[in-house]
C-alpha positions as CSV (number, residue, x, y, z in Angstrom):
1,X,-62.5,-175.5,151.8
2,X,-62.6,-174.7,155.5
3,X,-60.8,-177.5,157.6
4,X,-62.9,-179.0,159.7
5,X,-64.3,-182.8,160.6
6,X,-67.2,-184.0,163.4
7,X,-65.9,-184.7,166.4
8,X,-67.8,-186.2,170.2
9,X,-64.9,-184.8,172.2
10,X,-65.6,-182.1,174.8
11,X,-62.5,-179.9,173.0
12,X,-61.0,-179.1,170.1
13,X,-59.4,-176.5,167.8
14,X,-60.7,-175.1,164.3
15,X,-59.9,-172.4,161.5
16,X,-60.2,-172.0,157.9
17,X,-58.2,-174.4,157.0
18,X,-54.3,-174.3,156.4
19,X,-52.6,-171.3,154.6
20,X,-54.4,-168.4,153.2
21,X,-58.2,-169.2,153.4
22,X,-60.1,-169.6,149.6
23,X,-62.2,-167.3,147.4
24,X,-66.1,-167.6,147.7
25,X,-65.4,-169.8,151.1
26,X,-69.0,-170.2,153.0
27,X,-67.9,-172.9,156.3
28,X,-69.8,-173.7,158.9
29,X,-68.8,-175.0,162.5
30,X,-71.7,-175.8,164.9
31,X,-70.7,-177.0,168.5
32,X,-73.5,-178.6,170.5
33,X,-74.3,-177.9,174.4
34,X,-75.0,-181.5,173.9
35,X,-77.3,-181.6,177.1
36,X,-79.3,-179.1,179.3
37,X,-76.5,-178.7,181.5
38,X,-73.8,-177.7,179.1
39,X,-72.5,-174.9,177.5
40,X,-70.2,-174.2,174.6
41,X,-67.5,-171.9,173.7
42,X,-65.2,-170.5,171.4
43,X,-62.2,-168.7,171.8
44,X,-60.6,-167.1,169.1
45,X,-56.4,-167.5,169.2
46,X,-55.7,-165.8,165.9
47,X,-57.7,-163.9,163.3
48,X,-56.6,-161.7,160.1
49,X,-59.2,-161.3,157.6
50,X,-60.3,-158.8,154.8
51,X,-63.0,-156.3,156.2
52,X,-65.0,-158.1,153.3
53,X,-64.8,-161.4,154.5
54,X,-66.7,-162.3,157.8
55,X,-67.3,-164.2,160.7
56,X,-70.0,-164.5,162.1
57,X,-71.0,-166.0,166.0
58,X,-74.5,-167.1,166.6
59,X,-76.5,-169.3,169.0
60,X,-79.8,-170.8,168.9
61,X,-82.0,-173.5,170.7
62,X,-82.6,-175.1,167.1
63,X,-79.4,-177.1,165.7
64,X,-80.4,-176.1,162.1
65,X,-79.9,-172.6,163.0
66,X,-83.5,-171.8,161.0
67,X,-85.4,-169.7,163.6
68,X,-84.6,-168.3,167.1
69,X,-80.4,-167.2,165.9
70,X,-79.2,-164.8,168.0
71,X,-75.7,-163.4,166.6
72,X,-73.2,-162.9,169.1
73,X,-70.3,-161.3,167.0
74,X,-69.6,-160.3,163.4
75,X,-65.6,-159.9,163.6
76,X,-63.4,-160.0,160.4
77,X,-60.1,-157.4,159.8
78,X,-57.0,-157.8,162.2
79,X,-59.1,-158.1,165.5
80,X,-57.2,-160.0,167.7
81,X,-55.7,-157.6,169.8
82,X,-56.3,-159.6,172.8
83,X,-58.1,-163.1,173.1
84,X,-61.9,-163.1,172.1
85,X,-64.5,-165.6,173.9
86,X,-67.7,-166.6,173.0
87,X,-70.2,-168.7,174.8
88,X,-73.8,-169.7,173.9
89,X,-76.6,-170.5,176.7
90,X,-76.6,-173.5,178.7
91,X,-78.1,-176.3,176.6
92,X,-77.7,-174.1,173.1
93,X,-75.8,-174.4,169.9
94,X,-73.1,-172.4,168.9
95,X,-71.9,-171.6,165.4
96,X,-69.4,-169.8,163.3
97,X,-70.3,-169.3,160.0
98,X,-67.2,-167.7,157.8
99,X,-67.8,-166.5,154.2
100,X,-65.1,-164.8,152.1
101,X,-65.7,-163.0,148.6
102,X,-64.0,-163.6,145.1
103,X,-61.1,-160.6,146.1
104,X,-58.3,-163.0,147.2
105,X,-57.7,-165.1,150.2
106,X,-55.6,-163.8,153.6
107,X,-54.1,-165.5,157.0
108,X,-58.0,-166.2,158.6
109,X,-58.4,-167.5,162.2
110,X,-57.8,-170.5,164.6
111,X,-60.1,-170.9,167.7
112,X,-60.4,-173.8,170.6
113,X,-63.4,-174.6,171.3
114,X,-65.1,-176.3,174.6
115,X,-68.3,-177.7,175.4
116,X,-68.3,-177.3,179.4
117,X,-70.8,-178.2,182.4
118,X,-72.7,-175.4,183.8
119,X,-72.6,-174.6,187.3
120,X,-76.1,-174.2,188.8
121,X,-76.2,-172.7,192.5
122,X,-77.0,-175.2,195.6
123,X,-78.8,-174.3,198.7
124,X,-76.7,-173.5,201.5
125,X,-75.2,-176.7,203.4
126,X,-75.6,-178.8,200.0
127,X,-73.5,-179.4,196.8
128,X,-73.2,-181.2,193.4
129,X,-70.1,-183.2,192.7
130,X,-67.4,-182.3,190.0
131,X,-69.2,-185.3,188.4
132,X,-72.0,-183.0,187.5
133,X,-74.5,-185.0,189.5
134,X,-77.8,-183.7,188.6
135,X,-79.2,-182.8,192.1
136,X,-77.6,-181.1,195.0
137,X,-76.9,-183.8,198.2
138,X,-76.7,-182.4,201.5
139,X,-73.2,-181.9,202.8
140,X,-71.5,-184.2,205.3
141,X,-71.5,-183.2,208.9
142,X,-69.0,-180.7,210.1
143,X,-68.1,-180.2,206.3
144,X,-69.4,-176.9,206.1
């Protein structure tokens, strides 16, 4: 019964859902790099959980999640003692996967989420735009 719907932005928030999270929950959130430049994170804002009931962080190449997952994180108690970020490779998928067991439900967590451009390195006297242009251009004269 975890809260959450598809969404083409470039931002957003997520959690369990509202009020204490459910018995036997098994949600999944995946967030897409969308391209080879872009990366995506997730920052956690609040989290409570039984020590039973998990979260886990995990990235892979595949959108399915069925081979190459690397896990990130497995967080679940009262973690949050200061603001926890997770980002996936440029290009990758990121997901939280939360399961709970049948022993009653608790607060659970709320996390934004991004999906940003990465920033590759130019040659000296060259740039990209905050466009994201895909190739570094030469810098105008006396700019540099």
């Amino acid at each position: 019964t975890c809260g959450c719907t598809s969404s083409l932005e470039a931002s957003g928030v997520l959690s369990d859902g509202p009020g204490d999270y459910a018995n036997n929950d098994d949600c999944w959130f995946i967030i897409s790099g969308r391209s080879p430049t872009r990366s995506p994170t997730v920052t956690f804002t609040a989290f409570s959980t039984y020590s039973t009931d998990k979260v886990y962080v995990e990235e892979s190449a595949d959108a399915s999640f069925s081979a190459g997952v690397t896990r990130l994180a497995t967080l679940s108690g009262d973690i949050l003692l200061s603001v926890r970020t997770y980002t996936a490779g440029v290009g990758r998928y990121l997901r939280l996967r939360f399961t709970s067991n049948s022993g009653g439900g608790f607060i659970g967590f709320d996390a934004s989420w991004s999906v940003s451009m990465a920033c590759a390195a130019c040659d000296a006297g060259t740039y990209k735009g905050a466009l994201g242009r895909e190739a570094c251009a030469p810098c105008p004269a006396g700019s540099y």
